[in-house]
N, C-alpha and C positions, 0 to 999 in steps of 0.2 A: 848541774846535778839533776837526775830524773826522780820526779815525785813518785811514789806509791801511789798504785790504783787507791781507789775510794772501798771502803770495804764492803762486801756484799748484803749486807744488812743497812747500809745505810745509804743515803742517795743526800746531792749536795744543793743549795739552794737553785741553783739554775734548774736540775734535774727535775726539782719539783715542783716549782711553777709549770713547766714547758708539761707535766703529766695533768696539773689542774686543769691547763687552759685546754687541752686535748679532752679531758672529760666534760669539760663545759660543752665545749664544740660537740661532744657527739650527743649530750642531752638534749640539747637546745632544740634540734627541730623536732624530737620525740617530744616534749612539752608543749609546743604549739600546734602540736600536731592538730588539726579539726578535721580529721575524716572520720567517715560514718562510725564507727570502731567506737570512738573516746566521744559520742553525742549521745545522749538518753534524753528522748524528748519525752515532755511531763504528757501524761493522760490524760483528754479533750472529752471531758463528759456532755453530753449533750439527752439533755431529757425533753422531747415532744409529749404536749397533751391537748387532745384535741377539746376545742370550746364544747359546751353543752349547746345539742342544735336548737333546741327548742325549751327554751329556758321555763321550767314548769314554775308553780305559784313561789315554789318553795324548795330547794334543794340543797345537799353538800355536794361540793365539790372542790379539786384541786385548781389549784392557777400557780402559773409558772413564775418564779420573782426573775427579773432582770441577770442575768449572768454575771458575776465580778470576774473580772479576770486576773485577779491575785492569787485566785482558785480554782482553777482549770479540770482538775478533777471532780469540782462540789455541784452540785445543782437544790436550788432550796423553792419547796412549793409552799404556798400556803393552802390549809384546810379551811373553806370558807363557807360559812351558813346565809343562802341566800333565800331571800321573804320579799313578798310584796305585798306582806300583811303583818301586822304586829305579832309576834312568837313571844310568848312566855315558856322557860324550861328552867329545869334547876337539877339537868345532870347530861352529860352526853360522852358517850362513849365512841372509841375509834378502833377498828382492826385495819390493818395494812399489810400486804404477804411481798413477798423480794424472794429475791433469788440470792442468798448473803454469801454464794461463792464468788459472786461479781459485782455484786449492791451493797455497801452497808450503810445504815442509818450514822451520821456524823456530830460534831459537836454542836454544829445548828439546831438548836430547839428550844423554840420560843412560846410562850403561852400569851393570850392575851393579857392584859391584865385589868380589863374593863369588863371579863365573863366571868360571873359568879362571884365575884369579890378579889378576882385576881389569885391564882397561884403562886405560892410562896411569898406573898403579899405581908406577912405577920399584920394583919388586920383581925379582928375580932369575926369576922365571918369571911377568912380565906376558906376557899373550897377545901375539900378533898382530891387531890391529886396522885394520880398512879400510872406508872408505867413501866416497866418491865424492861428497865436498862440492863440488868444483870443477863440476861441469856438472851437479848433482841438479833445478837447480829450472831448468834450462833445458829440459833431456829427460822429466822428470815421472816420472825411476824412478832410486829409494833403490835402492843396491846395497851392503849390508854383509856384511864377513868376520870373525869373529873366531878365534880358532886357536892353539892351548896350543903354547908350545914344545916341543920337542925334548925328552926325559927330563923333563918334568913333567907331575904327575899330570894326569887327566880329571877333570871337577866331577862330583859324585854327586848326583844331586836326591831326594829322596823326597817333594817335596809341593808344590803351587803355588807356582812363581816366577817372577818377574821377571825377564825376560833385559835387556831396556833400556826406555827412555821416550826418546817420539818427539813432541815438539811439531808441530800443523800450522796454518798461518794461511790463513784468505780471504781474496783480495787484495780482490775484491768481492761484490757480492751475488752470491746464487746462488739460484736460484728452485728449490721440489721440479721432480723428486723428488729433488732435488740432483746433487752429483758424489761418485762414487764414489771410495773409497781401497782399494786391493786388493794382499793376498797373493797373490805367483804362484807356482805348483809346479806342477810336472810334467814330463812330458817333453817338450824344445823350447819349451814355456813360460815358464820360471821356474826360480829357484835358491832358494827356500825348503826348508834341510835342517837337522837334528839327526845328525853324523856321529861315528862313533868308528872309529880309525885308516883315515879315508879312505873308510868303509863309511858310507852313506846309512842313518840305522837306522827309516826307513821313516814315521817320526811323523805324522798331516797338521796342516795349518796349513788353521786356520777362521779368514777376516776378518770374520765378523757381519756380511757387508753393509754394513760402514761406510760412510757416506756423509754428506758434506758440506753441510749448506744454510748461506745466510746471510742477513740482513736489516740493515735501516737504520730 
């Protein structure tokens, strides 16, 4: 006796292994595939800043931290007030300009917490702290305040330190001579100051020429 075909809506167990193991076959080397195509390599931020050459009595400036390489995109500076004389202040202020279609400022930011009683400290004379997270990385300029209360002391420094740490990310590449990140001061410039009771006490602020490249 001759069986009837299989009907055309339906297909018999043999049928349909032999169609699985054929789509497997044709997937398998499109999944492994590792050419250029299916590789997106992360974004290699690299920020240069050049030392201060002649290190004056008294200065801010940037310094570069160590690179992590868990973040290949981040680069984190610290802002740092350097004396070779005892500084008394009890306010300072910081401007920074980017270029925030290729820079932007990152979750990295850190405050000392040994300047003015510490930021966010909840201590009886935590400073006043401000900075301008809501539109920073729209306008491409960091604007911070920090500022001792009322009857509490001024920090006293006698030696290199750290005011805060500033993460900064490439959103992409950036070809040299890169993008610049820059301290502003001066008149009608910028609000970069070291102040004691409201008194500007003159310090300058060196950015090393920081600046931004990136790769892939």
């Amino acid at each position: 006796m001759i069986l009837p075909p299989p009907d055309s809506g339906r297909r018999s167990a043999s049928q349909s292994a032999a169609a699985a193991a054929l789509l497997l076959a044709l997937l398998l080397p499109a999944c492994g595939d590792e050419g250029p195509a299916n590789r997106i390599k992360p974004i290699q931020a690299t920020l240069s800043v050049d030392p201060v050459p002649v290190p004056p009595a008294q200065a801010v400036y940037f310094v570069k931290d160590p690179k992590d390489a868990r973040f290949p995109d981040l680069e984190t500076v610290q802002v740092k007030l350097y004396t070779t004389t005892p500084i008394d202040f009890d306010a300072y202020t910081i401007e920074i300009h980017f270029d925030p279609t290729v820079v932007q400022v990152g979750d990295v930011f850190e405050y000392n917490p040994d300047i003015l009683g510490g930021c966010h400290s909840e201590t009886p004379c935590e400073p006043t702290c401000l900075v301008n997270t809501r539109d920073v990385n729209s306008t491409g300029t960091l604007l911070l305040v920090v500022t001792a209360l009322r009857g509490c002391l001024p920090t006293t420094l006698t030696t290199d330190t750290m005011l805060l740490k500033i993460g900064f990310i490439a959103q992409s590449t950036i070809d040299p001579p890169g993008s610049p990140i820059d301290l502003i001061e001066g008149p009608s410039r910028g609000d970069c100051e070291i102040l004691l009771d409201a008194a500007d006490l003159g310090i300058p602020f060196a950015d090393g020429n920081a600046t931004m490249t990136a790769s892939r």
